[in-house]
C-alpha positions as CSV (number, residue, x, y, z in Angstrom):
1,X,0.0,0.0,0.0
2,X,1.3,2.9,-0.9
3,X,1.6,6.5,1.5
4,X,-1.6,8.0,0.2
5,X,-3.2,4.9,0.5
6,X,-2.4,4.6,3.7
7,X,-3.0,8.2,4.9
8,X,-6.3,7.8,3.5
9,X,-7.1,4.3,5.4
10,X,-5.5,6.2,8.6
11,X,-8.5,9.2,8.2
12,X,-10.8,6.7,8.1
13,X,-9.7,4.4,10.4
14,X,-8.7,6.9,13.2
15,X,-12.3,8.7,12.9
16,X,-13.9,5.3,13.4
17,X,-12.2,4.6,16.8
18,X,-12.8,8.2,17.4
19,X,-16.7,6.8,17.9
20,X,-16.1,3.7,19.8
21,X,-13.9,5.5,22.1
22,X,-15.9,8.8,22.4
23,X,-19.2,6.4,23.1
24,X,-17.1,4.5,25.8
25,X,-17.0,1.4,23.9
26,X,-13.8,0.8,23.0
27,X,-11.8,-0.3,25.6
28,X,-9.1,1.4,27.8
29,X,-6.1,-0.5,26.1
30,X,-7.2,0.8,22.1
31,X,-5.9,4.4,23.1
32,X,-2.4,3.5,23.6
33,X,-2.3,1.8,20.0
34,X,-4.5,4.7,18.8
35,X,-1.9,7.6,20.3
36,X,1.3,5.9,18.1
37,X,-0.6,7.5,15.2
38,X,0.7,10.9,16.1
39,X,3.7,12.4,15.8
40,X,5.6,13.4,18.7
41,X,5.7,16.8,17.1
42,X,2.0,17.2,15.8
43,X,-0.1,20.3,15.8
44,X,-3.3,21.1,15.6
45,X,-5.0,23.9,14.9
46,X,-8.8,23.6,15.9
47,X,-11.8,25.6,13.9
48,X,-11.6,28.1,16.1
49,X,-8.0,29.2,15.3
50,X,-6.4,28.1,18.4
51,X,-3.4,25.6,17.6
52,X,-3.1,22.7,20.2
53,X,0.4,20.4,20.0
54,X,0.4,16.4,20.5
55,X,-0.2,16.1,24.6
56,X,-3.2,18.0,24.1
57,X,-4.5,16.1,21.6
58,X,-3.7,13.2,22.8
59,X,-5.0,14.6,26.6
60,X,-8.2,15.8,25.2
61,X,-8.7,12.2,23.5
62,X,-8.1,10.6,26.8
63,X,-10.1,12.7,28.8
64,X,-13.3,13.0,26.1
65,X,-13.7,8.6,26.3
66,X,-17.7,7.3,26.9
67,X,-18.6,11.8,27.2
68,X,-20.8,11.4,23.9
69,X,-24.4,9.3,23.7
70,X,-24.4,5.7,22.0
71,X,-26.0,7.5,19.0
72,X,-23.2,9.9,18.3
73,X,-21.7,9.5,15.1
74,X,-19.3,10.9,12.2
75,X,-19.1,10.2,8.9
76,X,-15.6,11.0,6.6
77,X,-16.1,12.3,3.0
78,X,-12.6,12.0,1.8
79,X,-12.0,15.1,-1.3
80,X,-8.5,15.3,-1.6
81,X,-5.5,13.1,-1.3
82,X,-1.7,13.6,-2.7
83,X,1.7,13.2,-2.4
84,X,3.8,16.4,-1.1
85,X,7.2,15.3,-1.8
86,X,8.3,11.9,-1.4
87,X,7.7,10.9,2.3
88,X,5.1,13.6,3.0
89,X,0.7,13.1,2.2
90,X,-2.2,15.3,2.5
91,X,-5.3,14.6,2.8
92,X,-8.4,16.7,2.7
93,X,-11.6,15.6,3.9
94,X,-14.7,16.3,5.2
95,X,-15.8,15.2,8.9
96,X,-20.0,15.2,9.6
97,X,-20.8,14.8,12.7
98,X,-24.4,14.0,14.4
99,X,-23.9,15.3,18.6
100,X,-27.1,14.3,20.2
101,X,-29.3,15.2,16.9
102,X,-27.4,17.8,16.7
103,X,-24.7,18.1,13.2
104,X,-21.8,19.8,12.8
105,X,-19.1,20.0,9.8
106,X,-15.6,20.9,9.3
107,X,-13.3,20.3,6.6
108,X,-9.9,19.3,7.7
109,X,-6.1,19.1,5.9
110,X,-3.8,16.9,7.2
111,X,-0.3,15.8,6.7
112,X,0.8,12.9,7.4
113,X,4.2,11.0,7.4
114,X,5.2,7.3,7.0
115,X,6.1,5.3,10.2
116,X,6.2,1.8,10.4
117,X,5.1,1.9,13.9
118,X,1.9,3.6,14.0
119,X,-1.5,1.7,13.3
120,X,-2.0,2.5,9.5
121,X,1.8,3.0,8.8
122,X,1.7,6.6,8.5
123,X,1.4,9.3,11.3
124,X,-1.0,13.0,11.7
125,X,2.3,15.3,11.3
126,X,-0.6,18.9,10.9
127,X,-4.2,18.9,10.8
128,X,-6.3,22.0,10.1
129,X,-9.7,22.3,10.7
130,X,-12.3,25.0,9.9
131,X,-16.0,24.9,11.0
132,X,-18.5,24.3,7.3
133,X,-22.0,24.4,6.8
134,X,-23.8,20.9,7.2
135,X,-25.6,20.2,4.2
């Protein structure tokens, strides 16, 4: 599989544990596994502009497990997906998400890196997210 591939399969992937672990049922031991796919130097910067590095993330994640309802879900639209140089992807996508009937949308870039440790094989190096309209 190739790095684009794989970046891809990562999005998709990573925002499907996001459910299970946000609904509580995936269990304690999944986040570890789940944390290796970001880089030790990651940042994030959040729809609202405010730019977040990997402990956070990884610190929100942990504290944010079994806080959303059994019917909480999100759904990935992927748009984009390329090669920026030869170890480097980016991905584009759209994340819809349903919050106790409630939906909310926000396209997010990402860039992503290959290593042979992390789940998919590749690991979240940036990710920008801005808030969209929910069609």
């Amino acid at each position: 599989m190739d790095l684009i591939e794989k970046a891809k399969a990562e999005v998709v992937n990573r925002h499907s544990f996001f459910v299970e672990w946000f609904t509580g049922r995936a269990p304690e031991a999944e986040m570890e596994a789940s944390a290796r796919a970001f880089a030790a130097d990651m940042r994030m910067v959040e729809p609202d502009g405010s730019m977040i590095d990997a402990s956070q993330v990884k610190a929100m994640l942990r504290g944010a497990r079994g806080k959303r309802s059994e019917d909480f879900e999100i759904r990935v639209e992927l748009i984009e997906a390329r090669l920026v140089g030869s170890d480097a992807a980016l991905v584009v996508y759209d994340e819809h998400q349903v919050i106790d009937g409630a939906k909310t949308a926000r396209r997010s870039s990402a860039l992503f890196s290959a290593d042979k440790d992390a789940p998919e094989g590749v690991v979240w190096r940036h990710l920008q997210e801005t808030w969209i309209t929910e069609d």
